[in-house]
LOKOL-115668 format. One record per residue (C-alpha): residue number from 1; x negated, y, z. Coordinates in steps of 0.25 Angstrom, whole numbers, plus 2048, in hexadecimal, padded with zeros to 3 digits. Layout:
PAVEX	num	X	Y	Z
PAVEX	NUM	X	Y	Z
...
% end
This chain:
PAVEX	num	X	Y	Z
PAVEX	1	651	598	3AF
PAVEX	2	660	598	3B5
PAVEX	3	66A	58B	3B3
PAVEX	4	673	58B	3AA
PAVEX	5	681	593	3B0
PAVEX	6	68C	58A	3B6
PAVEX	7	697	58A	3AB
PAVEX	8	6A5	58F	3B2
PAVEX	9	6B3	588	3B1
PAVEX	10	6BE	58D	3A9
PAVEX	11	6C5	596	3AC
PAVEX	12	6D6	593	3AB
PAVEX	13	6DF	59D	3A4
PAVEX	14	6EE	59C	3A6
PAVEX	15	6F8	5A4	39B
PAVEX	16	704	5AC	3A0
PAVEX	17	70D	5A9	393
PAVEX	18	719	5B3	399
PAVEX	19	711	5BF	397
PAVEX	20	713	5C7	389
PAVEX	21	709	5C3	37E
PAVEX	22	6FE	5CE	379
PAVEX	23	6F8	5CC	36C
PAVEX	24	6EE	5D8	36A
PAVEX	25	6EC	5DB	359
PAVEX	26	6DE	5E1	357
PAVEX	27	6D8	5E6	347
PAVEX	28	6D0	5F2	342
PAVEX	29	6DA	5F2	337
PAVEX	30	6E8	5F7	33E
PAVEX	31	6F2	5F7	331
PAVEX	32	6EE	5E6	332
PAVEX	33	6ED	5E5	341
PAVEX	34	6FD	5EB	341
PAVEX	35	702	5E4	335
PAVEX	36	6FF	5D7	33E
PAVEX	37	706	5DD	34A
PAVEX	38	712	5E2	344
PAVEX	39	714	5D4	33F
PAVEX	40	712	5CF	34D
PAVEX	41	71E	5D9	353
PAVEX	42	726	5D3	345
PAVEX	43	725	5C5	34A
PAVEX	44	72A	5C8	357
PAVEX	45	72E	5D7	35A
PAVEX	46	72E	5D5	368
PAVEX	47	720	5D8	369
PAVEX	48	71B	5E4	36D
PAVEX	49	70E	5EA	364
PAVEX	50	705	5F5	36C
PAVEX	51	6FC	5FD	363
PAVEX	52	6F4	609	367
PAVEX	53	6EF	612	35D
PAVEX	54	6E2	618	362
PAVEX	55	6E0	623	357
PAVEX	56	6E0	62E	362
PAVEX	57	6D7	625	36D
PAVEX	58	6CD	630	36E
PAVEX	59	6D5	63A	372
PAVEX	60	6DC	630	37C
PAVEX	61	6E8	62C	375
PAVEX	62	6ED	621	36F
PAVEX	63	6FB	61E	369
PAVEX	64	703	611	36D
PAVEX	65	70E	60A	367
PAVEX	66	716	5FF	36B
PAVEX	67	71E	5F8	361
PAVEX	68	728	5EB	35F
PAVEX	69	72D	5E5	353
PAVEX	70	73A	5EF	354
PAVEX	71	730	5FB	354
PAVEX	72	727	605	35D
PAVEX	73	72C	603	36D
PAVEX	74	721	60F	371
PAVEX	75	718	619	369
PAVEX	76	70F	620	374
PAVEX	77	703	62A	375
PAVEX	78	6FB	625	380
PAVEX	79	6F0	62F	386
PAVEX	80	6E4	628	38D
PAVEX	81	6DB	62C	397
PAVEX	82	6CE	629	38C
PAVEX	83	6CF	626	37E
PAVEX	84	6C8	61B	37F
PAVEX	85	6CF	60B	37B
PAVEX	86	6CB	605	388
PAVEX	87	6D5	611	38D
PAVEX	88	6DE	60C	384
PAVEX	89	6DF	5FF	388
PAVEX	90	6DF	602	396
PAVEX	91	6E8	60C	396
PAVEX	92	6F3	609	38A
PAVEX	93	6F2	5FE	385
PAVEX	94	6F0	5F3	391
PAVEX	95	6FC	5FB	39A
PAVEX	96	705	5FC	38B
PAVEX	97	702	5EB	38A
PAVEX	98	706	5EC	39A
PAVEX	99	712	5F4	398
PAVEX	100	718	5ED	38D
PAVEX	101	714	5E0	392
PAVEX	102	71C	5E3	39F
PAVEX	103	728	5E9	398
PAVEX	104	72A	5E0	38C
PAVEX	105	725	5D3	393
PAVEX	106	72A	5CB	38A
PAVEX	107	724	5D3	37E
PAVEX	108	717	5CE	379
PAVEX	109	70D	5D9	375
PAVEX	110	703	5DB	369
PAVEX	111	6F8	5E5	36A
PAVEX	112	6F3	5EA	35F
PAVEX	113	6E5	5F1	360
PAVEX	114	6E1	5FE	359
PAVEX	115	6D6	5FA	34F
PAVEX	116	6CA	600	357
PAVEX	117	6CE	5F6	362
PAVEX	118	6C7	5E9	368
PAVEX	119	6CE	5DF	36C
PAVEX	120	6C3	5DB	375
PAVEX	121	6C6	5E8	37C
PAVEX	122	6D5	5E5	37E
PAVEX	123	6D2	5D7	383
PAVEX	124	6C7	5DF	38E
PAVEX	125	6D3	5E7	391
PAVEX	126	6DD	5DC	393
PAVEX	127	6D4	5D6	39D
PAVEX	128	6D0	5E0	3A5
PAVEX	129	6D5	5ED	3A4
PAVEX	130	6E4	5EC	3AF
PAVEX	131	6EF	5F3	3AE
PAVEX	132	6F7	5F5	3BA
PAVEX	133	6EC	5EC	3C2
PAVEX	134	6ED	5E1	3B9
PAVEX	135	6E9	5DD	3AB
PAVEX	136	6F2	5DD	39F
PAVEX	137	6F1	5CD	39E
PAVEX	138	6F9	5CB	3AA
PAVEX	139	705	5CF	3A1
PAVEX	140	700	5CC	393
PAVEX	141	6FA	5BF	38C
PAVEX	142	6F1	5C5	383
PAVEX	143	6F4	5BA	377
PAVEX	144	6EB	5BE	36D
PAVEX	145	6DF	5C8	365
PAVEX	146	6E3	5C9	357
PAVEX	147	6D9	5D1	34E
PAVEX	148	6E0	5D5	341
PAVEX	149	6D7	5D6	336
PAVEX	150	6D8	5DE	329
PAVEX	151	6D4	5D5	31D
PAVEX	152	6D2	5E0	313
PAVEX	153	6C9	5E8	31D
PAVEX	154	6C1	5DD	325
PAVEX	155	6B4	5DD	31F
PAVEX	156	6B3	5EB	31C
PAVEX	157	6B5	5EE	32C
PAVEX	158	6AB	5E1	32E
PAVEX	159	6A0	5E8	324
PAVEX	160	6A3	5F6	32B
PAVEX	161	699	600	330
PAVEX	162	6A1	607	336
PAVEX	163	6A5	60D	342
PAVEX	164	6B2	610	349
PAVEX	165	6AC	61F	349
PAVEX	166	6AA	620	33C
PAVEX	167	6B7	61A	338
PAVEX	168	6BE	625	342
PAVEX	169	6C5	61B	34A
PAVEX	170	6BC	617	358
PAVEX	171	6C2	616	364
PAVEX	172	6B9	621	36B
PAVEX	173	6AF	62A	36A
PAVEX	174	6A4	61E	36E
PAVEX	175	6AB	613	366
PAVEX	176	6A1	613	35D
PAVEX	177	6A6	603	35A
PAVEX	178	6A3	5FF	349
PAVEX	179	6B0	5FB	342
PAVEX	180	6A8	5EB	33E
PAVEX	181	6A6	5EB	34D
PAVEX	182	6B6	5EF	351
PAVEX	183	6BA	5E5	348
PAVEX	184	6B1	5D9	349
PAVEX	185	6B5	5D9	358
PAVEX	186	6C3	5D9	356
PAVEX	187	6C2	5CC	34C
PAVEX	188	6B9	5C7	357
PAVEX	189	6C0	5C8	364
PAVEX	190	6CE	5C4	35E
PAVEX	191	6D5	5B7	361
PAVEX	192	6DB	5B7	352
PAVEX	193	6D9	5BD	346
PAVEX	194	6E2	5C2	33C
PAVEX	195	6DC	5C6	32D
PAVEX	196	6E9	5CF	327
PAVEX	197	6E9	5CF	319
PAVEX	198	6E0	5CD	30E
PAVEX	199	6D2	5D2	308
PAVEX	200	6D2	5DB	2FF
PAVEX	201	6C7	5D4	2F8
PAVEX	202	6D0	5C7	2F6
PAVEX	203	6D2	5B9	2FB
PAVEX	204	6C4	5B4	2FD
PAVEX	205	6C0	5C0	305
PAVEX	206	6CD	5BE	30E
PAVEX	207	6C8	5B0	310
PAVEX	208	6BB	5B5	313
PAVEX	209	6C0	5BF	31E
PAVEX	210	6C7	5B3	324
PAVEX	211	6BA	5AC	325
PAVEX	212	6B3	5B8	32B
PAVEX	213	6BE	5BA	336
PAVEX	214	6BC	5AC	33B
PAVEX	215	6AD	5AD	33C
PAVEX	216	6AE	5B9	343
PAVEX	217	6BA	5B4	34C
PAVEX	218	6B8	5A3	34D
PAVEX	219	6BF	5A5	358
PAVEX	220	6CD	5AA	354
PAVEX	221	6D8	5A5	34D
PAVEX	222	6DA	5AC	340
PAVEX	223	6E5	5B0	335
PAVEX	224	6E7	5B6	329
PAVEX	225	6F2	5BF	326
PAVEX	226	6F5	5C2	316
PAVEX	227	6FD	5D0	31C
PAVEX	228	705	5D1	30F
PAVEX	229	70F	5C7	315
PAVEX	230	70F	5C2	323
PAVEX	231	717	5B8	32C
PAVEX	232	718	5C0	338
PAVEX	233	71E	5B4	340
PAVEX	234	712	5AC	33A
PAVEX	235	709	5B5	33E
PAVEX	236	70E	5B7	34C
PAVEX	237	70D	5A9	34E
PAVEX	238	6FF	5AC	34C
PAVEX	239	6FB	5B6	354
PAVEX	240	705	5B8	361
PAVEX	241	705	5AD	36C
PAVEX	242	6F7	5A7	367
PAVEX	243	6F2	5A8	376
PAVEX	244	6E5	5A9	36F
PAVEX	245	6DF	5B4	376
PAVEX	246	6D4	5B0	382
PAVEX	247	6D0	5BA	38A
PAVEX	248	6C4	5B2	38F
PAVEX	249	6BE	5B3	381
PAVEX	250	6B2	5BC	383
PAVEX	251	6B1	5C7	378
PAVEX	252	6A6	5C4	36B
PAVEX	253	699	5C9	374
PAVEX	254	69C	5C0	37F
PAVEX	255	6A1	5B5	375
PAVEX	256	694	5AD	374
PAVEX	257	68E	5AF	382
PAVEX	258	69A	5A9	387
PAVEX	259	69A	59D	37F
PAVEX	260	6A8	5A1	376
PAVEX	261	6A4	59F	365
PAVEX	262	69D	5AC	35F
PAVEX	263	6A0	5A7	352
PAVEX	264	69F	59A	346
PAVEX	265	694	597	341
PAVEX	266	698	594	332
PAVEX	267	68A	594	328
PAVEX	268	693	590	31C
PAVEX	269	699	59D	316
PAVEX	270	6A8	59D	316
PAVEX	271	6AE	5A8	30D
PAVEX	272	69F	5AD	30D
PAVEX	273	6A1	5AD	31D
PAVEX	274	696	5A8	326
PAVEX	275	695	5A7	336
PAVEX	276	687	5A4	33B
PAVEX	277	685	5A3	349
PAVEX	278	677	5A2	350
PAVEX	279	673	59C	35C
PAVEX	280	665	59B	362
PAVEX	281	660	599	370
PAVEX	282	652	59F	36F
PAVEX	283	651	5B0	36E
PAVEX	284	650	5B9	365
PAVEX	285	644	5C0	362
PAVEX	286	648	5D0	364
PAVEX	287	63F	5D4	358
PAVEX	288	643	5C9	350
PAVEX	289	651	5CA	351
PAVEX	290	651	5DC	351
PAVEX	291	64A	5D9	345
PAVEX	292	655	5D0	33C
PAVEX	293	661	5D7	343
PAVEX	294	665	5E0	336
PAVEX	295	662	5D2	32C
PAVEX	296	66B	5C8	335
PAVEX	297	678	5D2	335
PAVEX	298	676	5D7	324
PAVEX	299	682	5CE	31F
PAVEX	300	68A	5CB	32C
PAVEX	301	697	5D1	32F
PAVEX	302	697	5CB	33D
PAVEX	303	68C	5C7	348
PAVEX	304	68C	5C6	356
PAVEX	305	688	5BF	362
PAVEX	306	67E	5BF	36C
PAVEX	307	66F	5BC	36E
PAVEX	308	663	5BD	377
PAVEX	309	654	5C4	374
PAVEX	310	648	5BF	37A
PAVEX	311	645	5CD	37F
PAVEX	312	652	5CF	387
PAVEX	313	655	5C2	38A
PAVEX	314	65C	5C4	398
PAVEX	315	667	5CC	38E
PAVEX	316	672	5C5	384
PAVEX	317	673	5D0	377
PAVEX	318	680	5D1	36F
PAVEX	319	680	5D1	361
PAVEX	320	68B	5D8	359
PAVEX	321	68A	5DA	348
PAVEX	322	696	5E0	342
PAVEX	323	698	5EC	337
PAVEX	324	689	5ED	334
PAVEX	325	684	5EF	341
PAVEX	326	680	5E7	34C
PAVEX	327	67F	5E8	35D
PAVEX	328	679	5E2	368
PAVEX	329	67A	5E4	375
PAVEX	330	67B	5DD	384
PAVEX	331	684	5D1	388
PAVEX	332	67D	5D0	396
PAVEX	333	675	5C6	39A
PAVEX	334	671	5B8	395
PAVEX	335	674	5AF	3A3
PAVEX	336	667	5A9	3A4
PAVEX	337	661	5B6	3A7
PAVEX	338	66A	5B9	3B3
PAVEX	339	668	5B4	3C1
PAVEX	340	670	5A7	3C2
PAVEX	341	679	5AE	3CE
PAVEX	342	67E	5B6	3C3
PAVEX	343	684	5AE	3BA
PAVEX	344	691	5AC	3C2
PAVEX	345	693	5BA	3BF
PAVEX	346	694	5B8	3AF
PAVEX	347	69F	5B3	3A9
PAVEX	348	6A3	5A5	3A9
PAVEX	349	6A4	5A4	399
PAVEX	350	696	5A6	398
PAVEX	351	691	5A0	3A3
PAVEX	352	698	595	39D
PAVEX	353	693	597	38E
PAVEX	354	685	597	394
PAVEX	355	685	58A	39C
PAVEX	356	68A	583	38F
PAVEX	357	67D	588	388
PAVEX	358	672	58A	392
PAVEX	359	663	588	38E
PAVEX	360	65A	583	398
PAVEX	361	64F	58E	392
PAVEX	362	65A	599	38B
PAVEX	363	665	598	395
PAVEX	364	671	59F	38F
PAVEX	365	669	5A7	385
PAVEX	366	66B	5A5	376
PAVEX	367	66F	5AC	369
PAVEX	368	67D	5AB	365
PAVEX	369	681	5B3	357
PAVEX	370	689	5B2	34D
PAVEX	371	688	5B9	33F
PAVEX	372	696	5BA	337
PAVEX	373	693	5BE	327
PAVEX	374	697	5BD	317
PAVEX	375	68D	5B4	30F
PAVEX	376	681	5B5	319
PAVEX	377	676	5AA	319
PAVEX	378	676	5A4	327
PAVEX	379	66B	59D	328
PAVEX	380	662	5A8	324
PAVEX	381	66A	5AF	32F
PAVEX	382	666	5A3	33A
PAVEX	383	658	5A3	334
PAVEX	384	656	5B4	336
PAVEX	385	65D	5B1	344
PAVEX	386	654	5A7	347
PAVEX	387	647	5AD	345
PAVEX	388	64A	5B8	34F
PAVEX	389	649	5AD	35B
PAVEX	390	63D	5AB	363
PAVEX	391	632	5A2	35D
PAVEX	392	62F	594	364
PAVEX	393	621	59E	368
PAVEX	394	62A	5A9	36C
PAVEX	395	632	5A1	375
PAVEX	396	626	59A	37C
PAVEX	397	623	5A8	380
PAVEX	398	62E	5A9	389
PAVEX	399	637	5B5	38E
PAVEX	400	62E	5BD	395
PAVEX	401	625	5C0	389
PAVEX	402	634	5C1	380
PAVEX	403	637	5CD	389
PAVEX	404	62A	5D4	384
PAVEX	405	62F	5D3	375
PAVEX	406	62F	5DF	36C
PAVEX	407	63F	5E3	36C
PAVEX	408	645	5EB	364
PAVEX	409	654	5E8	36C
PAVEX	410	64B	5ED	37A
PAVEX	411	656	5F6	382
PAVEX	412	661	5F2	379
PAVEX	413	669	5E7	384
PAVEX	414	669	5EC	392
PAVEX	415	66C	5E2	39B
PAVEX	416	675	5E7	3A8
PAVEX	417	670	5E2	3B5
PAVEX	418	680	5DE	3BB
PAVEX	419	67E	5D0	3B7
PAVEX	420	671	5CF	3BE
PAVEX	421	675	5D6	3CC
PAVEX	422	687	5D6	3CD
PAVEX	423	691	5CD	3C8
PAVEX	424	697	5D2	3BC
PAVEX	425	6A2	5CB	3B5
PAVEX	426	6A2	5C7	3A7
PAVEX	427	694	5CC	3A5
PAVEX	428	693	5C3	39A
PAVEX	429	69D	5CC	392
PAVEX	430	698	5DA	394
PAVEX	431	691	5DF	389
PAVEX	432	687	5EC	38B
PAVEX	433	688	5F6	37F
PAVEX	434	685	5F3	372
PAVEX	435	678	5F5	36D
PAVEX	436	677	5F9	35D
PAVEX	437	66D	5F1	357
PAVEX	438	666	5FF	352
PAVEX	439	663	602	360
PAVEX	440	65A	5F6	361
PAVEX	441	64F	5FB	356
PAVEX	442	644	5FE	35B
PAVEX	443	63F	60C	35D
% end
């Protein structure tokens, strides 16, 4: 059995504060998300808002509009090479930040995503894509993720079967992405949150939404907006030049493995509100836990995380629940079942979260989950969970004969071989394709 990794030192980071703020605005529901940017460019009209409207992506065009506080500085068809939004970020929208960056340098800029877009995907974007050789972050700070989220629609997204497909508004042909799943990852990668308006179904359920946004995001700062009548200075203050945004913060698959908070663990309902988390060391028996997947996720609205089964145990699975249906898939490798001259090559964060945890039998393996509901029992919930781990007996067995069990998830998490034979960067965040839960029955 390997050590455990050397933990490596912080890395420094150093601001440039002359270069024009960029706050990016992200929500499924646009009518909310624009009512929060025009009262940005009302507190300061010096701003420049870039919106692309993506309706005609698939036939490769989308429509961009720049706009002040005195009104629209460019209205502009824009013909692609693919209708794709990768294509858009690449080629309109990172060299339209550039541009205006370049030209207006003393301008701050707020972005404001079409509502099938990922801030994730942006923030990917930012850091890697260049435009002319270098990226956009040598002229922009990027200050901030805001996720604006529609009170009076929230749950009923949350709740949603629904694809983008079926809602006539995917991104591509393949974007085959539900609408729970869209939005869930915009509240989640978001440095703040803004809840616009009211619930329909009065105070309490507003208070409840409020409660639910914090579980599902512990991490950001949040506000509420009444959205009849707003304090744009206020709220200015609020979300521009928060510096809150850190790029370092791996996206929620990677979240756990890298030591960062997947979640609150708060057993006492708040609003009807609970956030369990589970943790264990020992495996999950495949069987066992194949068999109790549909019970565990009846009355959540949110689950995720990550987890290891005594039959793959070279391989971390990903755990995703939202809008009725849940995936798992590949995150790679767990460290203690790569040759120890290979963990140079995997990223510092989790080389780091590993060393803090390492088990002399387990190594970095462990379960990390976290279930997000309305009036759910968690104790039942830890006790179902529970049960699907390996015996005392079963353990005593050892791997060798935990490879031969029956699995219904055989096949399901390929694990690539570039970790074991090339240095690869970041390995720890790449994340293989999805693998619906319906494609793990057995045949």
């Amino acid at each position: 059995m390997p050590s455990s990794p050397q933990a490596p030192a912080a890395a420094v980071t150093a601001d440039a504060d002359a270069r024009p703020s960029l706050t990016v605005l992200s929500g499924f529901w646009p009518a909310a998300t624009f009512a929060v940017a025009v009262t940005l460019l009302a507190a300061d009209p010096s701003v420049l808002l870039v919106r692309h409207d993506l309706t005609r992506l698939r036939d490769g065009v989308v429509r961009r509009v720049v706009r002040s506080g005195a009104g629209t500085v460019e209205d502009e068809q824009v013909d692609l090479r693919h209708g794709c939004v990768s294509c858009t970020l690449r080629e309109d929208v990172l060299p339209t930040l550039t541009r205006l960056a370049r030209s207006n340098p003393r301008h701050d800029l707020i972005l404001m995503l079409p509502e099938v877009v990922e801030p994730e995907a942006v923030a990917a974007a930012c850091t890697h894509c260049l435009v002319d050789g270098a990226p956009i972050t040598d002229l922009i700070h990027v200050d901030s993720y805001v996720t604006v989220v529609d009170a009076e629609h929230l749950i009923d997204a949350l709740a949603s079967t629904d694809d983008l497909a079926a809602l006539g508004i995917q991104a591509a042909d393949d974007d085959h992405r539900g609408w729970a799943d869209v939005v869930v990852r915009q509240i989640e990668y978001a440095d703040t949150l803004v809840l616009w308006g009211q619930s329909r179904e009065g105070a309490f359920d507003t208070s409840r939404l409020t409660v639910l946004l914090k579980r599902m995001a512990p991490w950001a700062v949040h506000f509420g907006v009444d959205g009849d009548l707003v304090d744009a200075t206020a709220l200015a203050r609020q979300l521009r030049h928060t510096h809150r945004h850190r790029p370092e913060t791996p996206g929620i698959l990677a979240r756990g493995l890298q030591g960062y908070a997947l979640g609150t663990h708060e057993p006492e309902a708040d609003c009807g509100v609970v956030s369990s988390v589970f943790r264990a060391r020992r495996p999950f028996h495949p069987q066992r836990l194949h068999d109790i997947l549909e019970e565990v996720n009846a009355e959540m609205i949110r689950s995720r995380g990550h987890l290891w089964l005594a039959s793959q145990p070279d391989t971390v699975v990903a755990w995703e629940f939202a809008g009725g249906g849940l995936s798992m898939g590949s995150l790679g490798h767990w460290l203690v079942s790569l040759p120890q001259d290979r963990w140079e090559y995997v990223g510092d964060q989790r080389r780091l979260a590993a060393a803090l945890e390492w088990d002399p039998y387990y190594g970095d393996r462990h379960q990390h989950l976290v279930f997000i509901g309305i009036d759910v029992d968690p104790v039942e919930l830890h006790r179902t969970l529970a049960g699907c781990l390996l015996t005392d007996a079963e353990l005593a067995d050892g791997e060798e004969t935990w490879r031969g069990y029956q699995d219904p998830f055989a096949g399901c998490f390929p694990l690539g071989t570039e970790e074991l034979t090339a240095p690869a960067p970041d390995t720890d965040t790449d994340t293989d394709t999805d693998t619906d839960t319906e494609g793990a029955q057995p045949a």
